[in-house]
MMTF fields as JSON, N, C-alpha, C and O atoms, coordinates in Angstrom:
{
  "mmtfVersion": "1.0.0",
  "mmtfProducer": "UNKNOWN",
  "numBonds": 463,
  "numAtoms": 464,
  "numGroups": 116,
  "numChains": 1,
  "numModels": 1,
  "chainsPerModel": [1],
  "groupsPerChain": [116],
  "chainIdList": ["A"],
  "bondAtomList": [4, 2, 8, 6, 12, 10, 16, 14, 20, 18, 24, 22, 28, 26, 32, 30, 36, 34, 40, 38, 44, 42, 48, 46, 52, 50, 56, 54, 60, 58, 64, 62, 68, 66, 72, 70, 76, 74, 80, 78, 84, 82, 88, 86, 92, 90, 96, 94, 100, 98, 104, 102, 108, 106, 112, 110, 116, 114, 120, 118, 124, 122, 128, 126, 132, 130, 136, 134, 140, 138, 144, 142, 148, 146, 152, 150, 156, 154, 160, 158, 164, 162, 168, 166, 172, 170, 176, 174, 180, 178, 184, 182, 188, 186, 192, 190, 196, 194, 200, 198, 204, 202, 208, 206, 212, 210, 216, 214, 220, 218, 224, 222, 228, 226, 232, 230, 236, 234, 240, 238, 244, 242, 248, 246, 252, 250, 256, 254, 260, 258, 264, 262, 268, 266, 272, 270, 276, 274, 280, 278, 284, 282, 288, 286, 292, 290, 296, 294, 300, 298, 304, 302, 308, 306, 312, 310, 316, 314, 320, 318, 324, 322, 328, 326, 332, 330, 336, 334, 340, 338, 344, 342, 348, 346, 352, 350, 356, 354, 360, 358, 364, 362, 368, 366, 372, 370, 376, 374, 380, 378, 384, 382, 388, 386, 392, 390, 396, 394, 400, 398, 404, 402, 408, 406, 412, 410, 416, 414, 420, 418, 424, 422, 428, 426, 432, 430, 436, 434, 440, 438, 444, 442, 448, 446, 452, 450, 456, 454, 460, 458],
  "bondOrderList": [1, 1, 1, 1, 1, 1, 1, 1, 1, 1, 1, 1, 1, 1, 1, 1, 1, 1, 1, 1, 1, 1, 1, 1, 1, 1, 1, 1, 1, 1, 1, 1, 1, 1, 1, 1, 1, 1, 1, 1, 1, 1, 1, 1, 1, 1, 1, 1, 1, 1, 1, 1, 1, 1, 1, 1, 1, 1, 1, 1, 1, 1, 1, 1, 1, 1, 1, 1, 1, 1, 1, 1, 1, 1, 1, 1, 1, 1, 1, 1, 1, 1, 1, 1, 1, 1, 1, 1, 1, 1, 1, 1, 1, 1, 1, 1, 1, 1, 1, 1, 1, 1, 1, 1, 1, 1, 1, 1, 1, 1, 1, 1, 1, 1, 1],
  "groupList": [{"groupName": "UNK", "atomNameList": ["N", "CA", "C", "O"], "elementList": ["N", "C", "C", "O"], "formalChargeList": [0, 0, 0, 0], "bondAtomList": [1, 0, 2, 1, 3, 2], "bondOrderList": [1, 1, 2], "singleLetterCode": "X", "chemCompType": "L-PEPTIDE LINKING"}],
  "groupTypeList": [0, 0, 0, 0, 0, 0, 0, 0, 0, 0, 0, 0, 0, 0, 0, 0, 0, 0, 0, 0, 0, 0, 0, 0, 0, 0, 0, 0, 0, 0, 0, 0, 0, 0, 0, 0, 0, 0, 0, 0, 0, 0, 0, 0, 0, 0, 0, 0, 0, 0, 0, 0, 0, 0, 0, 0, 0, 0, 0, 0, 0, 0, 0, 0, 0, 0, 0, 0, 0, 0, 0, 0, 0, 0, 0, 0, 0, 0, 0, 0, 0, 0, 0, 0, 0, 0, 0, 0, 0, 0, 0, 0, 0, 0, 0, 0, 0, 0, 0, 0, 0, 0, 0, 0, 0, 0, 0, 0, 0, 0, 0, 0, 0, 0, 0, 0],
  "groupIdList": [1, 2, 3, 4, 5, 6, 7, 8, 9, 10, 11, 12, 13, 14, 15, 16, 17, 18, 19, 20, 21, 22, 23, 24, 25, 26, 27, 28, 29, 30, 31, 32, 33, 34, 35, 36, 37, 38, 39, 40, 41, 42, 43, 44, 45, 46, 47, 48, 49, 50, 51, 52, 53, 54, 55, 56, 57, 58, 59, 60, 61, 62, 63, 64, 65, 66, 67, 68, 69, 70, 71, 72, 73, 74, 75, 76, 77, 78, 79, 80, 81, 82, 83, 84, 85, 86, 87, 88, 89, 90, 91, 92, 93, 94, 95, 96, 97, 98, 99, 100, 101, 102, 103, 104, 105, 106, 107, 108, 109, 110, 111, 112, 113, 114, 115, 116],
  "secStructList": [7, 7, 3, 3, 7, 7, 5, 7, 1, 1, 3, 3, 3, 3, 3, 3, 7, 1, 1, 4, 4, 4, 7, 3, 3, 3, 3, 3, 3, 3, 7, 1, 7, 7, 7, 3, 3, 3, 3, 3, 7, 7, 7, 7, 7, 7, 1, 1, 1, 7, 1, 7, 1, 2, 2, 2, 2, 2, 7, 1, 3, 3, 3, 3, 3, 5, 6, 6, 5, 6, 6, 3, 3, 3, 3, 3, 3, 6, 6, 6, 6, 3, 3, 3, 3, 3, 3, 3, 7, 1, 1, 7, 7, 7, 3, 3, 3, 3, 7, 1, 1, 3, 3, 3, 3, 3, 7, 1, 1, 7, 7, 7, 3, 3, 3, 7],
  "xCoordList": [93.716, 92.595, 91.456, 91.597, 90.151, 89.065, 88.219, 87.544, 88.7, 88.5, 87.159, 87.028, 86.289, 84.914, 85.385, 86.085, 84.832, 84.629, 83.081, 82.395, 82.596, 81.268, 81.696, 82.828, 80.767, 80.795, 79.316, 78.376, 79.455, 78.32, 78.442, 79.289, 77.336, 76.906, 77.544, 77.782, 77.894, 78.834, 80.142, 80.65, 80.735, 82.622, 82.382, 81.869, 83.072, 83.075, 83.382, 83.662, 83.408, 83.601, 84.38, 83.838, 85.675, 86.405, 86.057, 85.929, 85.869, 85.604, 86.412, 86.727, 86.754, 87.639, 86.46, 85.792, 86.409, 85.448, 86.371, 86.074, 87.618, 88.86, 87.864, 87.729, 87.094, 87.028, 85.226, 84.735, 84.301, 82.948, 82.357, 81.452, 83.09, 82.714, 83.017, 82.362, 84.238, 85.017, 84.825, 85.894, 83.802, 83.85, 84.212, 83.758, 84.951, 84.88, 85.844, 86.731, 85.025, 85.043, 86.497, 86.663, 87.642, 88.445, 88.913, 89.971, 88.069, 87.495, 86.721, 86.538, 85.809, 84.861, 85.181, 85.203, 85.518, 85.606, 84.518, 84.157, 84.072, 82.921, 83.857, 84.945, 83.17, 84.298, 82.839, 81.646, 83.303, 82.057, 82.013, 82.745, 80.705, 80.07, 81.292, 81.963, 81.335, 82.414, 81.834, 81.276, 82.117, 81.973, 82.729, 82.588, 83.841, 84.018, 85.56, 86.246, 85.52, 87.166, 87.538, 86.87, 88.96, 89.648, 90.671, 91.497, 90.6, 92.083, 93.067, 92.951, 94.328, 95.302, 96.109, 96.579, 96.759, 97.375, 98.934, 99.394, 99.91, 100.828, 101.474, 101.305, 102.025, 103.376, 104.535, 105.002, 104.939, 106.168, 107.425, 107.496, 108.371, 110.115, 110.734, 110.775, 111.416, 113.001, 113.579, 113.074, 114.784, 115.626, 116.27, 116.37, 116.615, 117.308, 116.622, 117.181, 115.409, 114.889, 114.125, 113.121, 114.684, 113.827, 112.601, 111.944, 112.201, 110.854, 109.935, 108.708, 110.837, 110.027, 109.256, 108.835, 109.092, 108.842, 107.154, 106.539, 106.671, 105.2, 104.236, 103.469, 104.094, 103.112, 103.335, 102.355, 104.414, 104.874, 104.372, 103.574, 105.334, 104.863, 103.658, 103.448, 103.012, 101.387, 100.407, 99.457, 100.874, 99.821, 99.165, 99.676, 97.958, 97.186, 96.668, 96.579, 96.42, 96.204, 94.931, 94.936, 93.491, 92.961, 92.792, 92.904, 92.489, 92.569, 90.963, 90.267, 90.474, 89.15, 88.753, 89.507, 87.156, 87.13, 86.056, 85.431, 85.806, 84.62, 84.093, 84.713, 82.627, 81.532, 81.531, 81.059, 82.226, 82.35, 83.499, 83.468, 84.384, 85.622, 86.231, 87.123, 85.639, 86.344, 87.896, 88.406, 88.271, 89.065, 90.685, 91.81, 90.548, 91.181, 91.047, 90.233, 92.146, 92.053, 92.864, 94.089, 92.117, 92.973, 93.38, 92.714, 94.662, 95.183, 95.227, 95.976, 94.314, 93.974, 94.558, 94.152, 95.892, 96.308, 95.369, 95.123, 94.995, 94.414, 95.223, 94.729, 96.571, 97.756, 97.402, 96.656, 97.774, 97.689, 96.234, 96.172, 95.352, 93.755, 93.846, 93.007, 94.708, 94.901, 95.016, 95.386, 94.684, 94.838, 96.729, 97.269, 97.264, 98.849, 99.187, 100.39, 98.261, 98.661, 97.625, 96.484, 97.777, 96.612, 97.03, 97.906, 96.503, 96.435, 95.764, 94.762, 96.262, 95.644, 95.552, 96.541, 94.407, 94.035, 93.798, 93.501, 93.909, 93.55, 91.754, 91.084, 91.201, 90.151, 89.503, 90.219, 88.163, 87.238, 87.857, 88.097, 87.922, 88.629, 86.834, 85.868, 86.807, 85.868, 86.244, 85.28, 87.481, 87.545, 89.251, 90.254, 89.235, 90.424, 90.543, 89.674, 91.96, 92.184, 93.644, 94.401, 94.071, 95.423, 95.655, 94.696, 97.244, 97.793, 99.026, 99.328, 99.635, 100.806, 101.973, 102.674, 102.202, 102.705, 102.327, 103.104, 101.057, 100.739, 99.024, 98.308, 98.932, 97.889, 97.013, 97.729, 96.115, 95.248, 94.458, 93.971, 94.494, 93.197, 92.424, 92.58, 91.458, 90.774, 89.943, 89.387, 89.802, 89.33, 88.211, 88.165, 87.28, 86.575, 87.042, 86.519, 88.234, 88.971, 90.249, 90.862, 91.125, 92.188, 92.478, 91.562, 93.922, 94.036, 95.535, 96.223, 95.803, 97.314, 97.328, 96.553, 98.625, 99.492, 100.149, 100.516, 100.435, 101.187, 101.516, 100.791, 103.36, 104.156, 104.043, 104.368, 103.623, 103.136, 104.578, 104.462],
  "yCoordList": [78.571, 78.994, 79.461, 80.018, 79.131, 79.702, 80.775, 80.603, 81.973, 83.166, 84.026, 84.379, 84.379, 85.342, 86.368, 86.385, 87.508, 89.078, 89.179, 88.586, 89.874, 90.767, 91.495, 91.686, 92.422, 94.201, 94.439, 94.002, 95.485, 96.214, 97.599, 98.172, 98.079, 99.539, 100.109, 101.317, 99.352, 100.208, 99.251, 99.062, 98.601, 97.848, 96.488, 96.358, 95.599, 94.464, 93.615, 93.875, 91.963, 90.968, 89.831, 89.146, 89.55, 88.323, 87.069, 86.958, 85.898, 84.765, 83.75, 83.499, 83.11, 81.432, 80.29, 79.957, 79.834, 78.032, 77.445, 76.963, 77.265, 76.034, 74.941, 74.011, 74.78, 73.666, 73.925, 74.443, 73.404, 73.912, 73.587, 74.233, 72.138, 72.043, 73.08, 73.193, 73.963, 74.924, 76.137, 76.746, 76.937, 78.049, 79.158, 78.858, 80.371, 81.318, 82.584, 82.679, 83.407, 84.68, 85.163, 85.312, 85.453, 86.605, 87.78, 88.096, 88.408, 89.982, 90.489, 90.523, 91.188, 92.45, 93.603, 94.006, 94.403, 95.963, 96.802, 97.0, 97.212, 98.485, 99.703, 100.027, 100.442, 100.984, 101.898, 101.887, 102.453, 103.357, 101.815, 100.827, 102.237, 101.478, 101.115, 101.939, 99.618, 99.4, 98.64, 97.546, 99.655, 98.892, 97.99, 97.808, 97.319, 96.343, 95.685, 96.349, 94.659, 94.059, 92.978, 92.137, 93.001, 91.563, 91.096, 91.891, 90.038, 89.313, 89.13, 88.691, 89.701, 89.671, 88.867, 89.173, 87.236, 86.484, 86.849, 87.617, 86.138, 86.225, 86.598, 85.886, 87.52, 87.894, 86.981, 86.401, 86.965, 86.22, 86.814, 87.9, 86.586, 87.38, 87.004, 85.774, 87.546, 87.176, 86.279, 86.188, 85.603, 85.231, 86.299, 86.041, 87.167, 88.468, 89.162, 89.372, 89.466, 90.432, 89.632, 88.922, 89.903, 90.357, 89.548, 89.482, 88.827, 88.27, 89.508, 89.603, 90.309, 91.208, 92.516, 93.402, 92.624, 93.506, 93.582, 92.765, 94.742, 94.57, 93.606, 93.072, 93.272, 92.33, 90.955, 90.34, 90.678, 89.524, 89.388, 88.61, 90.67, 90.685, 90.969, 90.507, 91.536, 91.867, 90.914, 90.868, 89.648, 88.845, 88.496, 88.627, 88.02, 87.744, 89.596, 90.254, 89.855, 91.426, 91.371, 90.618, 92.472, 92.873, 93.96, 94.965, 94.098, 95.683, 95.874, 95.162, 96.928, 97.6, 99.205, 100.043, 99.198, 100.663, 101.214, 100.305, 102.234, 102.616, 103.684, 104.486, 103.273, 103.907, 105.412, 106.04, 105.856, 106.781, 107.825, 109.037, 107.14, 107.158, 106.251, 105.507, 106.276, 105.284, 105.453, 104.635, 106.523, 106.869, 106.483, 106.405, 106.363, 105.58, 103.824, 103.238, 103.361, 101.987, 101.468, 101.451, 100.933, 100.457, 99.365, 98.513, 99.054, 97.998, 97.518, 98.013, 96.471, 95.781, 94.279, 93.159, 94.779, 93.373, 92.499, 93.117, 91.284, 90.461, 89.967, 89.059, 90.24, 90.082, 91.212, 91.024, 92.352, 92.888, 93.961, 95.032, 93.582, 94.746, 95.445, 96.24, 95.921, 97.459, 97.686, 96.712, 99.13, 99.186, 99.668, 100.479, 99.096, 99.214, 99.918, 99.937, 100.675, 100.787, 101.924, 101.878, 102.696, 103.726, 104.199, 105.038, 103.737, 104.525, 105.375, 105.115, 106.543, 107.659, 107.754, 107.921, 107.659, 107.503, 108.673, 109.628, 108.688, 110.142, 110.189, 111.181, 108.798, 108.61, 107.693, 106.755, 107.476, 106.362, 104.676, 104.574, 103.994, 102.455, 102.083, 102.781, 100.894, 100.274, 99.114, 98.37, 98.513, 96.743, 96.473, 96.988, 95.682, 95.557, 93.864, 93.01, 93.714, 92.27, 91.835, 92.428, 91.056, 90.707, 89.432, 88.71, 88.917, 87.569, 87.82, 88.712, 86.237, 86.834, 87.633, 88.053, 87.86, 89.265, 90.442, 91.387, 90.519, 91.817, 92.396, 91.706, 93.732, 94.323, 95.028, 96.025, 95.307, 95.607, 96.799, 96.502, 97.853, 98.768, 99.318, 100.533, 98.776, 99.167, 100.292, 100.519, 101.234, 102.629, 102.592, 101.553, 103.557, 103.433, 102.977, 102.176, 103.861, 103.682, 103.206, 102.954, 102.9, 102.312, 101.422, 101.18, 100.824, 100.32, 100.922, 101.637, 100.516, 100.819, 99.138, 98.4, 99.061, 98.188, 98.28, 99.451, 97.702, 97.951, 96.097, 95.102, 96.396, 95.078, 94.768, 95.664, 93.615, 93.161, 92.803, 92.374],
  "zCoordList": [184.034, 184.856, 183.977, 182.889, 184.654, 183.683, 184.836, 185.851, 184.013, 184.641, 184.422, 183.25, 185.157, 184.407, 185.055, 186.068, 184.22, 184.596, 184.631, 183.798, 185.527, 185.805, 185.845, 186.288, 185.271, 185.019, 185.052, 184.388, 186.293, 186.871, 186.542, 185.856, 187.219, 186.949, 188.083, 188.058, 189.186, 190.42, 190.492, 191.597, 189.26, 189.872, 188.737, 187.625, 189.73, 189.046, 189.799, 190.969, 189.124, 189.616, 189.026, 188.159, 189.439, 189.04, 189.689, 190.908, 188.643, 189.052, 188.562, 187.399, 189.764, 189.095, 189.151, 190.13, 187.925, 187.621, 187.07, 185.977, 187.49, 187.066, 187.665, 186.87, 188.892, 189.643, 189.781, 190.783, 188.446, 189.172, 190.358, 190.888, 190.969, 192.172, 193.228, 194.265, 192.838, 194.33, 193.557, 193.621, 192.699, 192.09, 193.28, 194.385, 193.204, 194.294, 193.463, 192.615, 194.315, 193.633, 193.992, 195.203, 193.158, 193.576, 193.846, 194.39, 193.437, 193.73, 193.388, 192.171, 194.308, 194.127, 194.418, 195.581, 193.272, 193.645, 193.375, 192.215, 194.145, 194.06, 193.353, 193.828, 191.928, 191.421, 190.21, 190.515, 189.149, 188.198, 187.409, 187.359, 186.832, 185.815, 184.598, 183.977, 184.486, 183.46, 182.466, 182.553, 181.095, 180.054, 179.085, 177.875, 180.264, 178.417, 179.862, 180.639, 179.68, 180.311, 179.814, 179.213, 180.145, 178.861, 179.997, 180.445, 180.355, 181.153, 180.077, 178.933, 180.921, 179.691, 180.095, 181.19, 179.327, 179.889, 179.905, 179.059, 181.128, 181.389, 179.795, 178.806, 179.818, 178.427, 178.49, 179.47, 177.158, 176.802, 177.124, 176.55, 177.748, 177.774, 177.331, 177.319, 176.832, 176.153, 177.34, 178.459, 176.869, 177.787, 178.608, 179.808, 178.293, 178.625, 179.862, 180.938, 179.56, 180.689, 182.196, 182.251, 182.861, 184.273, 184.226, 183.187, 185.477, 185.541, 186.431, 186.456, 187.061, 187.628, 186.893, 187.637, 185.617, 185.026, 185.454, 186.139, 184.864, 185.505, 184.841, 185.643, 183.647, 183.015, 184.132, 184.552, 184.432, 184.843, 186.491, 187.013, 187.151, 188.296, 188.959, 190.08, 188.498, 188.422, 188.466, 189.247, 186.999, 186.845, 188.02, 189.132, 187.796, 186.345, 186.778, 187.815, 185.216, 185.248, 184.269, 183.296, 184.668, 183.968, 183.411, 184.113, 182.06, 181.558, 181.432, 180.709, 182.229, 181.635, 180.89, 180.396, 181.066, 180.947, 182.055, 182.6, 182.386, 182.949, 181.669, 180.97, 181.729, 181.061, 180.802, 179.854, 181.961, 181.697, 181.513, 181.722, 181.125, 180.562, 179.799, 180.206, 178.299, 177.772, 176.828, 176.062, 177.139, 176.57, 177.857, 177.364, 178.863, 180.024, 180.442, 181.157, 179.704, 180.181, 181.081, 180.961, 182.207, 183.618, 183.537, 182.949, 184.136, 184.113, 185.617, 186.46, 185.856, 187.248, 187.699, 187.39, 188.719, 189.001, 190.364, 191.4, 190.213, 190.925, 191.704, 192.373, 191.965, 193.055, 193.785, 194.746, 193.541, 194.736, 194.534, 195.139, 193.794, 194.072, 193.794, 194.217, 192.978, 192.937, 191.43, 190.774, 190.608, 189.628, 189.495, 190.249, 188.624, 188.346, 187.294, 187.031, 186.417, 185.511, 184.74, 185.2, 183.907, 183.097, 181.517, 181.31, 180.775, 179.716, 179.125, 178.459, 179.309, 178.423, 177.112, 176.399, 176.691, 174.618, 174.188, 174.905, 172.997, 172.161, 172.14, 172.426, 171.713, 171.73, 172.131, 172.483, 172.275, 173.295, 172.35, 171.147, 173.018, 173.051, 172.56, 172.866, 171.801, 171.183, 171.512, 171.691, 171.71, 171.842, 172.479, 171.984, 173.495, 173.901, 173.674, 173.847, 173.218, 173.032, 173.092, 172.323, 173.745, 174.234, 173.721, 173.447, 173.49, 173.68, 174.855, 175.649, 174.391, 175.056, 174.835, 175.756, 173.535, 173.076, 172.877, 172.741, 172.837, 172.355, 173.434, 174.161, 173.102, 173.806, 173.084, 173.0, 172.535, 171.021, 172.159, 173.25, 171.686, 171.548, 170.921, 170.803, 170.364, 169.05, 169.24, 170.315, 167.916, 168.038, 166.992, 166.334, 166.712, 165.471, 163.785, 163.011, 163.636, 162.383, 162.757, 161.72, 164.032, 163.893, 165.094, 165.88, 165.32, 166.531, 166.898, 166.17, 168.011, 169.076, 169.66, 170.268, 169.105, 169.606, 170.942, 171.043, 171.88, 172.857, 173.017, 173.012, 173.184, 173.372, 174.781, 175.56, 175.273, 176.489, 177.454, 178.602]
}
């Protein structure tokens, strides 16, 4: 899927253009001014674990920030609208970046790992 984020001064906006002929929006949340969001694609599992875990069951999930909290990054599933998830940081987040293993939060002088 080819996914856009808008980020406004009051929420945001997910968009699907898989199909530019059928573009359509999948959610608008009216929400604080957000500065910075990353779609984080489906994670990898072991053979071992559970498909229901939350990365999985959630998808597709976005992580943001609001402007005025950047030290809180939300984790927003586009299944069910709702934010699923919160991390509390020591300090304000500068850059968020995901694969399918991993979840990056970059800080001025360092980063946090988190296994997806």
């Amino acid at each position: 899927r080819q996914l856009v984020v808008i980020g406004y001064t009051d929420g945001f906006q997910v968009w699907d253009f898989s199909d530019p002929a059928a573009s359509k929006e999948l959610i608008s949340k009216q929400d604080k001014a957000v500065l910075q969001a990353r779609m984080l694609p489906c994670p990898l599992l072991p053979v071992d674990v559970a498909a229901d875990v939350m990365g999985v069951a959630c998808a597709p999930v976005m992580a943001y920030l609001h402007k005025s909290a950047p030290a809180l990054v939300r984790l927003f599933s586009l299944k069910s609208h709702d934010d699923v998830h919160l991390l509390r940081l020591t300090e304000p987040a500068k850059s968020l970046q995901a694969s399918r293993k991993f979840f990056a939060v970059g800080f001025a002088k360092s980063v946090e790992l988190y296994d997806s």
